[in-house]
C-alpha positions, 0 to 999 in steps of 0.5 A, a space after each residue: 376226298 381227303 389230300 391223304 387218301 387222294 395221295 394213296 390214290 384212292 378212287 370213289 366208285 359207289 356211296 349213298 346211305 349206309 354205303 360206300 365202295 372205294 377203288 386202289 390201284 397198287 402203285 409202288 410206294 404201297 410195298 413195304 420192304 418184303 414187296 408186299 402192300 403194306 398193312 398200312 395201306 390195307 387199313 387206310 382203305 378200309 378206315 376211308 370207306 367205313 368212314 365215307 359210308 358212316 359220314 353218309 348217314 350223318 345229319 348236315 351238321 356233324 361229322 365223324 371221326 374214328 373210334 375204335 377200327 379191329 381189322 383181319 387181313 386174310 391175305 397178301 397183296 403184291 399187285 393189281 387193285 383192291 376193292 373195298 366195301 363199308 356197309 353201316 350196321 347200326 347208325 345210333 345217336 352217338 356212334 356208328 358201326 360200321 363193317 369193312 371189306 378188301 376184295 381182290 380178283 374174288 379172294 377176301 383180302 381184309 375184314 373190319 369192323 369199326 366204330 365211329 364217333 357222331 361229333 
């Protein structure tokens, strides 16, 4: 895990090839000033386990890094905890794609899809 999403508090609950499911209790410092988390936040979640499940497919050798990310965010958040999902849907020799998904307490939060680089 990096210091950034160490920082955001982001817990790892599950990962294995292709997969990756990623935990967040909100705390305060994710409100943005209508006390709502802020749209930020949402993304980084979702970047950090679309990248956690694309960097699971990867040779020993390379990484990843963010490409391309189309996020819709279906709903606002003013407490409790996310649960997010990256799923790999097609590993190919130069890129990876990858789809993402917020859920909280059943209601979809936020949807993704993703495109990362095999560096």
């Amino acid at each position: 895990m990096s210091p950034f999403t160490k920082m955001l508090g982001v817990e790892f609950k599950f990962i294995e090839k292709g997969l990756c499911t990623l935990l967040l209790p909100i705390r305060e410092e994710h409100f943005n000033g209508t006390a709502r988390v802020h749209g930020g936040v949402i993304f980084s979640l979702l970047d950090s386990a679309m990248g956690a499940a694309a960097f699971s497919v990867l040779e020993p050798h390379e990484s990843t890094a963010t490409v391309e990310c189309k996020i819709s965010y279906t709903r606002a958040v003013i407490g409790g905890e996310l649960e997010c999902f990256g799923k790999v849907v097609h590993a190919g020799t130069r890129t990876v794609v990858v789809d993402g998904e917020i859920w909280q307490d059943g209601a979809l939060v936020a949807k993704a899809l993703g495109t990362f680089a095999r560096i």
